[in-house]
N, C-alpha and C positions, 0 to 999 in steps of 0.2 A: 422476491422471486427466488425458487430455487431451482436448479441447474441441475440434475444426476451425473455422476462423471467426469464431473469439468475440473479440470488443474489449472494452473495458473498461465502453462503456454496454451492452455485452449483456450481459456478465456481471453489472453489476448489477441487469438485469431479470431476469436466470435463476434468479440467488439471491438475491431480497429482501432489505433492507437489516435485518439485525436487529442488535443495540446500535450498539459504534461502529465506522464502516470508515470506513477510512486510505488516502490514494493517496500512496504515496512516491515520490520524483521524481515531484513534480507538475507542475515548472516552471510555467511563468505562467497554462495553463490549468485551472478546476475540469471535473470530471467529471460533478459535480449537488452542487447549492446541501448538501446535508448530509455531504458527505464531507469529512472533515480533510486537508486538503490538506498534507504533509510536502516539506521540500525543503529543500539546501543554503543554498537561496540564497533575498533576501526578496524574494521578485517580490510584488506586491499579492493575489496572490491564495492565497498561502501563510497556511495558519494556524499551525504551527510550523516553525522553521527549526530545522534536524537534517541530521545525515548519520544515512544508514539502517543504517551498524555499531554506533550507543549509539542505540538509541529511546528517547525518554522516556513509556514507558508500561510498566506492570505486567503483569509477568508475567499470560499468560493473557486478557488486559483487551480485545482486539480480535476483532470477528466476521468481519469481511471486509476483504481487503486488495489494494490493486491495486500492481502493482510494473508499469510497463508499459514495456519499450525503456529499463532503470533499468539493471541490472546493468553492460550492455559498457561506462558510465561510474563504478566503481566500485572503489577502488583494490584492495580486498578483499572480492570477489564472494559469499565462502563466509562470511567473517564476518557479512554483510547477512543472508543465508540462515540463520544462528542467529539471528541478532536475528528473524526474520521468524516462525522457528520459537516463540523464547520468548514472542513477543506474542501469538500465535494462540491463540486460543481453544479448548476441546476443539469439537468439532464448528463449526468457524469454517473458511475458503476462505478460500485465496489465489490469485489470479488474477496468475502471474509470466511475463512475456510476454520 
């Protein structure tokens, strides 16, 4: 599905936050105080440091996921997109921008 206009804090007012959502490439900034904040690198505001081709979460385990302006710095674009795919939840959103 696609969305026109939607950022990353809309999307999380659109689809309420249920278990746990992930923003990969977070870089330095959080999104809101309960998102796990994923990222190569350990800026302060990262709560796991990860490249988004090996997540360290289980299969299925994520409800909503923000990938925001992540990909075009991504040595392997398609592999991040299975990893994205095995983490998601059954009826869980990803918001891949």
């Amino acid at each position: 599905m696609w969305w026109g206009g939607l950022d990353s804090k809309t999307f999380l007012k659109r689809f309420p936050k249920e278990g746990l959502v992930v923003d990969l490439g977070s870089g330095p900034s959080r999104v809101a105080d309960d998102v796990i904040n994923v990222d190569l690198f350990s800026y302060p505001s990262v709560d796991i440091v990860s490249g988004i081709t090996h997540l360290p979460f289980k299969d299925n385990s994520i409800q909503r996921i923000i990938c925001d302006n992540v990909l075009e710095h991504v040595y392997e674009p398609e592999a991040a997109l299975l990893e994205i795919q095995r983490v998601l939840a059954p009826g869980g959103i990803a918001y891949i921008c």
